[in-house]
C-alpha positions as MATLAB code, in Angstrom:
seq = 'XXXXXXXXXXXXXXXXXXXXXXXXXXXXXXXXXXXXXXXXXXXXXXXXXXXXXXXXXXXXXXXXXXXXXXXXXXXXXXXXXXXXXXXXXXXXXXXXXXXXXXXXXXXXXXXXXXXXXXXXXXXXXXXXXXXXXXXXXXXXXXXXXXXXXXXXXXXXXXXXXXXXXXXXXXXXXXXXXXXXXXXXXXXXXXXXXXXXXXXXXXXXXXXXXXXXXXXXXXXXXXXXXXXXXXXXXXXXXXXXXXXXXXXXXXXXXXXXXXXXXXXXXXXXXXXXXXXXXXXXXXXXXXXXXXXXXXXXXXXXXXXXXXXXXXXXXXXXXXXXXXXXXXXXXXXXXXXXXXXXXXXXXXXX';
ca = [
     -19.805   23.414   91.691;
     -21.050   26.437   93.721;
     -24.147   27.228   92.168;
     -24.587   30.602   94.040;
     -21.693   32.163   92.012;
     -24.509   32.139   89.068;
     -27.754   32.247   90.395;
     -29.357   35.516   91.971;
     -31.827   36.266   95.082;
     -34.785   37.054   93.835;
     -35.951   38.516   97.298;
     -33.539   41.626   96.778;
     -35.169   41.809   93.455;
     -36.007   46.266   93.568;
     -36.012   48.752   96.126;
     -36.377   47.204   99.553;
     -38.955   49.145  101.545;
     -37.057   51.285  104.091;
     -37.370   50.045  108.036;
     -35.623   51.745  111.128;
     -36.140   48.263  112.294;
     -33.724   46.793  109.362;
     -31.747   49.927  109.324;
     -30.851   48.927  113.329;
     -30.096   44.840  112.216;
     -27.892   46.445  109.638;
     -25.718   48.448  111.894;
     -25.300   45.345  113.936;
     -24.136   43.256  111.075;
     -21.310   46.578  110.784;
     -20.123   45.516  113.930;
     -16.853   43.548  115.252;
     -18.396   40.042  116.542;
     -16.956   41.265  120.066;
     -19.475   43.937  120.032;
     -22.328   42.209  118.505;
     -23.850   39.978  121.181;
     -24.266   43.042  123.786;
     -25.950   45.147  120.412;
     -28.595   42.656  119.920;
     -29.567   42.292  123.648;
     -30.145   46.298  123.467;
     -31.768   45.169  120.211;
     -34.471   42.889  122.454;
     -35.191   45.680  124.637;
     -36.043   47.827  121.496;
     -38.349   45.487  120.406;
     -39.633   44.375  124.093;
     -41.568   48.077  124.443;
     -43.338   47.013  120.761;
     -44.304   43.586  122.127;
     -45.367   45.628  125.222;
     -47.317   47.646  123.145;
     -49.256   45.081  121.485;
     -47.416   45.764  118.258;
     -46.453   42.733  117.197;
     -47.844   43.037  113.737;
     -45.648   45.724  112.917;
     -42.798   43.400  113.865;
     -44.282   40.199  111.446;
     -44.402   42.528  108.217;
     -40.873   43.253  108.395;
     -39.912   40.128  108.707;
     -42.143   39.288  105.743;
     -41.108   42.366  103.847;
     -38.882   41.749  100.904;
     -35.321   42.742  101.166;
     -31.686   40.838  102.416;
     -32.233   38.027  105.115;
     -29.155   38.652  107.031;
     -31.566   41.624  108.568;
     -33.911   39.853  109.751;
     -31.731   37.187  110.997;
     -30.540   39.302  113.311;
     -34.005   41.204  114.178;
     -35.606   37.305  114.592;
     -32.445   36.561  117.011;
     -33.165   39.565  119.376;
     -36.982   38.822  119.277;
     -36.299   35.418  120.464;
     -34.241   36.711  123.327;
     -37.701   38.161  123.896;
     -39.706   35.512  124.455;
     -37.346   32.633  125.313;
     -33.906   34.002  126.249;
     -33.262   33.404  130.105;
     -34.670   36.175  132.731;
     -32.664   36.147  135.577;
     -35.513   38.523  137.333;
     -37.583   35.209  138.075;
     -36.977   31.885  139.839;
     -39.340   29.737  137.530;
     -39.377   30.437  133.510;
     -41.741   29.195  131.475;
     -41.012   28.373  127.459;
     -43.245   27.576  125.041;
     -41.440   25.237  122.582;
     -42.844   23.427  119.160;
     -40.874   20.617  117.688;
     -41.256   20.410  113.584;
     -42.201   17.277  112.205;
     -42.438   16.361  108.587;
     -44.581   13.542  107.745;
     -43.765   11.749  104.235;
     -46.833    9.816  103.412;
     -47.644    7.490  100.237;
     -49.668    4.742   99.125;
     -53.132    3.642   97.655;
     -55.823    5.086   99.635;
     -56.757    8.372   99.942;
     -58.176    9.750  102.718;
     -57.910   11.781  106.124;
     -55.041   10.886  109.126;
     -56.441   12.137  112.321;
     -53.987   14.814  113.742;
     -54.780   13.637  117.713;
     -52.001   11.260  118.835;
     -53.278    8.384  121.203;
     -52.467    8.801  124.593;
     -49.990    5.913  124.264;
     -47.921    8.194  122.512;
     -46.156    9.050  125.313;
     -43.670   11.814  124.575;
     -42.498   12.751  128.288;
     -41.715    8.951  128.851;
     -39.862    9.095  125.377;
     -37.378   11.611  125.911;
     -36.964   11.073  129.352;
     -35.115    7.822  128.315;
     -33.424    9.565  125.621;
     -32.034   11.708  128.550;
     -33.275   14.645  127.010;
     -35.697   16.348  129.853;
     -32.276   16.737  131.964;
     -33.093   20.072  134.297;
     -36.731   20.413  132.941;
     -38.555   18.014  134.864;
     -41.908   20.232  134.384;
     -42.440   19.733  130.719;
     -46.173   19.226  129.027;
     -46.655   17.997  125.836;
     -49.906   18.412  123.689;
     -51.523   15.375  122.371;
     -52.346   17.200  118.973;
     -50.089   18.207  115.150;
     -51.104   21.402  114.350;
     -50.340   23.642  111.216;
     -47.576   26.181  110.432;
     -50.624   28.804  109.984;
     -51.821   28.248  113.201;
     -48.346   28.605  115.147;
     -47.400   31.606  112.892;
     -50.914   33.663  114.636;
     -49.597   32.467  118.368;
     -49.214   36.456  119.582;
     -45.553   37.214  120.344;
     -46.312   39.657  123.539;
     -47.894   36.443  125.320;
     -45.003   34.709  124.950;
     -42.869   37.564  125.901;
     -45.142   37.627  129.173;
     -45.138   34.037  129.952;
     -40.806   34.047  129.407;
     -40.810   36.236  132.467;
     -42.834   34.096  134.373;
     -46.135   36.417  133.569;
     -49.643   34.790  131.938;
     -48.665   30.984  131.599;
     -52.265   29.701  132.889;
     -53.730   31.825  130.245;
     -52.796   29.716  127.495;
     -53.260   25.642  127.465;
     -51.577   23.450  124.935;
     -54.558   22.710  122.815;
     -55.766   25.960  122.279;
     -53.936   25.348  118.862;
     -55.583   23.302  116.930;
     -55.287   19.911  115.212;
     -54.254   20.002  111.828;
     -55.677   16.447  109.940;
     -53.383   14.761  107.348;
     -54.778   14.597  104.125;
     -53.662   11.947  101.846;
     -54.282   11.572   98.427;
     -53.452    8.052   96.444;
     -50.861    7.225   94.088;
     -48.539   10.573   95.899;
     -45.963   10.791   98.228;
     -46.164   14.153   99.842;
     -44.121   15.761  102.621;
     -46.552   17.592  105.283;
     -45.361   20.162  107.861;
     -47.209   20.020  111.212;
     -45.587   21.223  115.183;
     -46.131   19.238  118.660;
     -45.946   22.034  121.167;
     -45.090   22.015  124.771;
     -44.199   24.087  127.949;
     -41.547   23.485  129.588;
     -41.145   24.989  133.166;
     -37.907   25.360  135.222;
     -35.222   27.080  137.114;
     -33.502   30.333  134.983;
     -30.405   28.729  136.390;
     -30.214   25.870  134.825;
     -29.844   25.015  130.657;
     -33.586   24.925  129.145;
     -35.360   21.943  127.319;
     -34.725   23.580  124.109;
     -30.973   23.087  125.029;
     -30.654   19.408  126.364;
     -32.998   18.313  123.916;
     -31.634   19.850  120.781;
     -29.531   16.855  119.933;
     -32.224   14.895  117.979;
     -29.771   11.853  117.664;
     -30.438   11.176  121.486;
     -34.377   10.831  120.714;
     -34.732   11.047  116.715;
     -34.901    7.258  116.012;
     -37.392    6.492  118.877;
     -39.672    9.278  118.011;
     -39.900    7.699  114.425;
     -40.165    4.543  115.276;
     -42.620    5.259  118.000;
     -45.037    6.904  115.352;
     -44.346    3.822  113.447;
     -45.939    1.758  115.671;
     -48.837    3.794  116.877;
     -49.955    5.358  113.706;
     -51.678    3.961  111.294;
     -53.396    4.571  108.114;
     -54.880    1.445  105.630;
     -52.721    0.872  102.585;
     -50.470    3.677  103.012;
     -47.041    4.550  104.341;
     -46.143    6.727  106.528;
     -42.715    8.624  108.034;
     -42.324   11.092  110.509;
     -39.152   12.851  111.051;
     -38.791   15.252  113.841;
     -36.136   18.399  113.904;
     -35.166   20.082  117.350;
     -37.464   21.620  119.724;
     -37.150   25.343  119.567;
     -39.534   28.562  120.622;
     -42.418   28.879  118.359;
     -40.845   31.891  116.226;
     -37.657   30.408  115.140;
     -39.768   26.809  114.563;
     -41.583   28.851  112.051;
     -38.675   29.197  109.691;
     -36.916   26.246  110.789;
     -40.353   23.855  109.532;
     -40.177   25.598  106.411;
     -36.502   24.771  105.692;
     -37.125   21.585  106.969;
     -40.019   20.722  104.404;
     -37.905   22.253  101.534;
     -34.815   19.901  101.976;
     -37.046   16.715  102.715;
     -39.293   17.722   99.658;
     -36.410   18.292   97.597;
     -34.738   14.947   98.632;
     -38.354   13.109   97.992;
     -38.054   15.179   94.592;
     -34.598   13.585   93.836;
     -35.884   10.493   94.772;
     -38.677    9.707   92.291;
     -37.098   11.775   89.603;
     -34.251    9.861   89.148;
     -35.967    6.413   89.779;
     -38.207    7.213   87.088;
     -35.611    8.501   84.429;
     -32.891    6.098   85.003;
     -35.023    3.085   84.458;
     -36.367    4.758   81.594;
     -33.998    7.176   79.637;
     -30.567    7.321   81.575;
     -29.223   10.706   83.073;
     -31.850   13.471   83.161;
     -31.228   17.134   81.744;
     -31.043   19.763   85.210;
     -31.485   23.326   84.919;
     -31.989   25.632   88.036;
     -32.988   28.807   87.857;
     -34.535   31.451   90.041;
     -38.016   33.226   90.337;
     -39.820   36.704   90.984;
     -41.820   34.447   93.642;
     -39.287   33.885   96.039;
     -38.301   30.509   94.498;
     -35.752   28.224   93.419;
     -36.562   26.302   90.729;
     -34.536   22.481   89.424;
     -36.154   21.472   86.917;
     -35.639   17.541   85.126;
     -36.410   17.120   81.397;
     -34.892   14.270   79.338;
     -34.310   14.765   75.346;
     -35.357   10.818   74.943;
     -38.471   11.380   77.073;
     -41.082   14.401   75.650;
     -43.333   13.409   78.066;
     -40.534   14.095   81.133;
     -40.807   17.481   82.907;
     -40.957   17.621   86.911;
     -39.782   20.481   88.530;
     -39.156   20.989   92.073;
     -39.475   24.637   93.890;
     -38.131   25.494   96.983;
     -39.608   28.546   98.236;
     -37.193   30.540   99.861;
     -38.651   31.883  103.515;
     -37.602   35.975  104.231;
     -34.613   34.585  106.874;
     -33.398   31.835  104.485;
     -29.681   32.407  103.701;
     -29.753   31.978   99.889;
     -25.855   30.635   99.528;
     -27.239   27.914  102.403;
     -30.017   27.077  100.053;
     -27.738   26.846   97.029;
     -25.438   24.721   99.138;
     -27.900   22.588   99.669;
     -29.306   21.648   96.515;
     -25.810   21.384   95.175;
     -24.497   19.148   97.820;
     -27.987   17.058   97.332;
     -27.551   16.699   93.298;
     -23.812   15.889   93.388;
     -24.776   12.993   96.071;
     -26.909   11.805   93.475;
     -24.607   11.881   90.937;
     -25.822   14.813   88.714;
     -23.261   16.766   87.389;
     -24.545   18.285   83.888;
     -26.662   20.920   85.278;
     -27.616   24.537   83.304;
     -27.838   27.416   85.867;
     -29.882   30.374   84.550;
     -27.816   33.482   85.804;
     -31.010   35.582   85.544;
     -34.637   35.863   87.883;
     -37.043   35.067   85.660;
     -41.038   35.741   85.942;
     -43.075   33.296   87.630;
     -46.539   34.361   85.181;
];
């Protein structure tokens, strides 16, 4: 069942606001794939004199402006040749990377999970095992989970700078700061927080980013490590870590990330509750002026049943991805009599 045949963006909902910047992603998406690679590098430079200019601002509201995301897929892909693509100019390159991790956490105490890992924790000795520091030899790792606000204010021009080897002791791993856990009892919850790093090394050789993006080299042990060194009293918790990228793209890939876990966690307890209880649930999905999709569960033996789950869509989320998604994820499940609502309705 594609579900995107029926359902409609809601973030193309009116008159997007008009952009040169958008205009210029646009008339790269025009272009034969052969040509597209060399448009988007000119693209960078564009937007290397803003960063220069200590406009970055201008460069986060269009990317948070509403309109089509295949834009600003393309303007976020030549801002990270910005401030992590490889400068041949220098020797030495330094990348800032954050790696998303989604903590589900449940149980019977509330309370507060300190967001300072022990030093036992030890991430460098972890994916060096794993194989996974390969050419990067020079990589730091902070000792602290900080928040998706926090790594969204990082400035983009200091980045920029420190990719071509400019401003890296201006800027230590903890200047972010620790984001505490809070857990509340009787819940499961899903909570997005980043462990940053720098890693440092030769602009000839692939970058961490690259040789550790397979997480099934280090996944497992990263889990299981967390396992075994954190703990909180009467309460479970799991931590599931996605691939280390620069800290724009990890923006948008944490937020995708905390969608499809949330939505799985959704499914989860949903259908636990209502199969036990009443059989197959009632499913209808429909989409909403606030950027979200919306599945909603109801049962006609159960008045008392109503959960609904909404994943937010981010401005670079590709909507038929998301609609993939949360088909392939309710067919798994077994769910096939589902009403789609082939309108955007208000969120008031």
């Amino acid at each position: 069942m594609k579900l995107y045949r029926d359902l409609l963006d809601p973030r193309v909902l009116g008159q997007p606001k008009k952009s040169e910047l958008i205009d210029r992603a646009s008339e790269i998406l025009s272009k034969p794939a052969s040509d597209k690679r060399s448009q988007i590098i000119n693209f960078a430079e564009n937007l290397q004199t803003i960063l220069e200019s200590g406009n970055d601002d201008r460069l986060r509201l269009v990317l948070k402006t509403p309109g089509h995301s295949d834009e600003k897929r393309v303007l976020l892909e030549a801002l990270e040749l910005c401030v992590s693509g490889s400068n041949m100019a220098v020797p030495l390159q330094g990348i800032f990377f954050a790696i998303p991790v989604l903590i589900v956490a449940g149980g019977k105490s509330s309370g507060k999970l300190s967001a300072v890992l022990p030093k036992s924790f030890d991430l460098n000795d972890l994916f060096e095992k794993a194989g996974a520091l390969a050419y990067s030899k020079n990589v730091s790792f902070s000792n602290i989970l900080t928040s998706l606000d926090a790594l969204e204010k990082v400035n983009w021009r200091y980045l920029m700078r420190c990719n071509k080897g400019l401003d890296i002791d201006d800027f230590e791993l903890n200047d972010l700061k620790p984001e505490d856990i809070i857990l509340k009892a009787g819940t499961e919850q899903v909570h997005l927080r980043y462990l940053i790093g720098l890693a440092v090394g030769s602009t000839k050789a692939p970058k961490f980013t690259e040789t550790a993006a397979d997480i099934s080299k280090w996944g497992i042990q990263f889990t299981r490590k967390f396992d075994e060194l954190i703990k909180f009293q009467n309460a479970e918790l799991l931590a599931i870590p996605r691939r280390p990228v620069n800290f724009v793209r990890a923006v948008y890939d944490g937020i995708w990330a905390t969608n499809e876990i949330g939505f799985q966690l959704f499914l989860s307890n949903a259908l636990r509750y209502t199969r036990q209880r009443t059989g197959e649930p009632d499913v209808t999905i429909a989409t909403y002026s606030d950027n979200s999709i919306r599945v909603r569960f109801t049962s006609v033996f159960d008045d008392t049943f109503d959960k609904t789950f909404g994943w937010r869509l981010s401005p670079l989320d590709e909507f038929s991805r998301v609609v993939d998604c949360i088909d392939e994820l309710l067919s798994d499940c077994g769910i096939s009599n589902i009403e789609v609502i082939p309108n955007i309705l208000s969120h008031e």
